[in-house]
N, C-alpha and C positions, 0 to 999 in steps of 0.2 A: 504494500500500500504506500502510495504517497504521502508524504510525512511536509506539511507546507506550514510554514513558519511567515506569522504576519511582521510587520517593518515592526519595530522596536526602535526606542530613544536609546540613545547614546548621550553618555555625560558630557559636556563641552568640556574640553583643555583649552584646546588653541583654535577650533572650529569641527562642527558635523558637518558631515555629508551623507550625502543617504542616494540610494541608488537600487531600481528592483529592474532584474531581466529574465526573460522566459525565453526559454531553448526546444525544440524538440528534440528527444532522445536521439544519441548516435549523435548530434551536432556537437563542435568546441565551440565553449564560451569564452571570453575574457574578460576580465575583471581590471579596470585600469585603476593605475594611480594620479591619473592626471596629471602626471611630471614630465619635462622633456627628459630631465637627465636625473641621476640619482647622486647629492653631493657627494663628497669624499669620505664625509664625517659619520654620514646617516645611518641610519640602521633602519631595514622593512622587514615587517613580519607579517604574515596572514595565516589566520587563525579562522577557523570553524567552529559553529555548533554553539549551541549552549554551553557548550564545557570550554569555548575558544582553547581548542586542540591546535595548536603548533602546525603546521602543515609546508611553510616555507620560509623560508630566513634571505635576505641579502645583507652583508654587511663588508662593504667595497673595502673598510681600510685595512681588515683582516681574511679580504680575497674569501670571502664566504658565501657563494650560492648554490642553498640546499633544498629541495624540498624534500617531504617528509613521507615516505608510505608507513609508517607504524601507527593508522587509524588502526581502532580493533578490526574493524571490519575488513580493509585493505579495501575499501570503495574508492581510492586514489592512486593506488599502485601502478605506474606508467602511464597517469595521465596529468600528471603537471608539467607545466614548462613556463620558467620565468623571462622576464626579458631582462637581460642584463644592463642594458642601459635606464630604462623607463621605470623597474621593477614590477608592471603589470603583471597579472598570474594569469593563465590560459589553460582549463581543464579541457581534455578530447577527451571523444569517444564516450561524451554524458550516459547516464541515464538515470531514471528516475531518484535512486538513492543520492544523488549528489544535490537534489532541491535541499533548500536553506539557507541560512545568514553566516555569511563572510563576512569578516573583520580585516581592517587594512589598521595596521599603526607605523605611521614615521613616525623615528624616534632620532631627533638631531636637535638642534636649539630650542627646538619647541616640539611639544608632543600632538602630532595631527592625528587621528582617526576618521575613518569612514568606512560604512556598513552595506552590503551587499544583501539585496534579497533574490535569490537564484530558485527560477521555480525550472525543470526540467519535466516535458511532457510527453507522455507513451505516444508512439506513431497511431495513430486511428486508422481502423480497419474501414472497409467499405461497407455499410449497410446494404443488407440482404433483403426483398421483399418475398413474402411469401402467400399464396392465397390460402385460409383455412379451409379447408374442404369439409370439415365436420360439423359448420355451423351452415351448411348447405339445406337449403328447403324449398319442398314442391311451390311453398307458400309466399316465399320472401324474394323479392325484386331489387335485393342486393347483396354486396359481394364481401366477404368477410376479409381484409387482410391483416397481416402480422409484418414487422417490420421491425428487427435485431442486428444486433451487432453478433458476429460471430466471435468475437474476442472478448472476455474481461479489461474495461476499462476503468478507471479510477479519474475523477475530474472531468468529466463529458456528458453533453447531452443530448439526447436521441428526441428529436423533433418530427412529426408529422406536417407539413407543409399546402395550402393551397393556393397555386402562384406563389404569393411575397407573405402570405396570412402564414401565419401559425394554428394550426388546428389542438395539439396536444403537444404534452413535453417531458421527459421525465429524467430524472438524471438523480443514481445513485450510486455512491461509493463505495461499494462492497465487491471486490475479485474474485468471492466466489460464485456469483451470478454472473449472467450479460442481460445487457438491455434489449428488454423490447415493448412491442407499443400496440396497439393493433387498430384498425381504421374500419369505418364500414360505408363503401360506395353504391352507388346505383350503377347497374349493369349498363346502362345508356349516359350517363354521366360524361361529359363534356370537358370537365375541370381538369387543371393539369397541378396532379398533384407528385410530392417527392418527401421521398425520409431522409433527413439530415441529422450526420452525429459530427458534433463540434465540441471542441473544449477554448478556452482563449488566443489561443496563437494558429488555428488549422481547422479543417471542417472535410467533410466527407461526402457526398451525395449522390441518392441513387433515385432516379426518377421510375417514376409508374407506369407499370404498359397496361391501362385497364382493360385494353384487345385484347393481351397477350394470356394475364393470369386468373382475370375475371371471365374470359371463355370458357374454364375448364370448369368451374365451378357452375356455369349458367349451364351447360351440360349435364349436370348432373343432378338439375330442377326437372328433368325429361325423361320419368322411368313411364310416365303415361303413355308416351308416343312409342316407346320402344317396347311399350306390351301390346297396343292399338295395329304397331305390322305386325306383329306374329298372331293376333286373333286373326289378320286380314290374311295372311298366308296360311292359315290353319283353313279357312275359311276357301279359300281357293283350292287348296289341294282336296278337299271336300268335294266341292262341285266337279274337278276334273277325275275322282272315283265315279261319281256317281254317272258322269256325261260315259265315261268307258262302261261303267256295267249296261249302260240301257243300249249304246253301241253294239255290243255281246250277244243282246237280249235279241235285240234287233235281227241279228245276223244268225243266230241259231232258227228265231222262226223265219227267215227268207230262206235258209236251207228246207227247213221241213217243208215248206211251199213248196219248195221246187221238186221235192219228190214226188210230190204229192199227185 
């Protein structure tokens, strides 16, 4: 699950700064310092988390740039890279677990801080429509569909669409479901509608064949008609016994005649 950490105050020393960026998974972010160059004197660190875990150090007079994989986790292990002039920090290869609050401190004449809020978000799959075929009836003159994410997502929402309208919405964070939604149209309906799954930074979308999914379901309001030809063909092969026996009948006494 994504763990999203809202902006938090920071205590003034020498000035805040504050700063939020969202990434899609698999993308590198950078986290600047707004410096052109890093003094002589200076010392930068950036620090994670609630715990501000240590994660990278510059300290140019003692030729020191490190950054850190000994998180517990190793959720950074080969994805830092500092810039040695600027001292900006660049994580690749994101994903979800790297969302949260970054700490920047120069430490030279005056003690600067600035705080990062880093949201990193799952790639969104494509919504799937589906027609329910078990909410089908002789009786109803519309088309049941369903409309899911085939993936567990975290942070997104799965929308029902008509044109630009919003019909329905649902959006919940839980990875052991997926979302879904269901719609109900009229089989002659005209509208052009689509299911959208979006979180803040991306969006997804699959538009409606109401031809396409709502035929197979309108087919299957028609067991009348497909019992109405097999009376009518029971009914013919009927009459064509009976036209051959009187045929037979026929044809036995035109023989007897003729012996006769």
């Amino acid at each position: 699950m994504v763990h999203m950490f809202m902006l938090f105050c920071v205590c003034r020393l020498a000035g805040v700064f504050g700063d939020s960026v969202s990434v899609m998974e698999g993308d590198s972010v950078t986290l600047n310092t707004d410096v052109t160059e890093i003094p002589e004197d200076d010392e930068i660190l950036w620090k994670y988390g609630a715990e501000n875990t240590l994660i990278a150090k510059i300290n140019k007079e003692n030729r020191i740039f490190s950054t850190s994989d000994d998180v517990p986790d190793g959720r950074f292990r080969d994805r830092l890279k500092l810039d040695d002039q600027t001292g900006s920090l660049t994580i690749t290869h994101t994903t979800t677990e790297h969302t949260g609050v970054y700490r920047l401190e120069i430490r030279g004449a005056k003690l600067t801080s600035k705080t990062f809020n880093v949201f990193v978000y799952a790639r969104l799959p494509v919504p799937v429509i589906i027609s329910d075929s078990s909410n089908c009836s002789s009786s109803s003159s519309s088309c049941s569909l369903v409309c899911s994410s085939v993936l567990s997502v975290c942070d997104a929402t799965l929308s029902w669409y008509a044109r630009m309208s919003v019909l329905s919405s649902i959006s919940v964070c839980d990875l052991s479901i997926s979302l879904s939604l269901p719609l109900e149209v009229e089989y002659q309906d005209k509208n052009t509608y689509s299911c959208v799954l979006n979180n803040p930074i991306s969006n997804q979308t699959t538009h409606l064949d109401i031809n396409t999914l709502c035929h197979t379901c309108a087919e299957g309001h028609a067991p009348c008609c497909d019992s109405v030809e097999a009376v009518l063909r029971l009914v013919v092969t009927a009459l064509m016994g009976v036209a051959s026996a009187a045929a037979v009948v026929l044809l036995v006494n035109d023989v007897r005649s003729t012996r006769g």
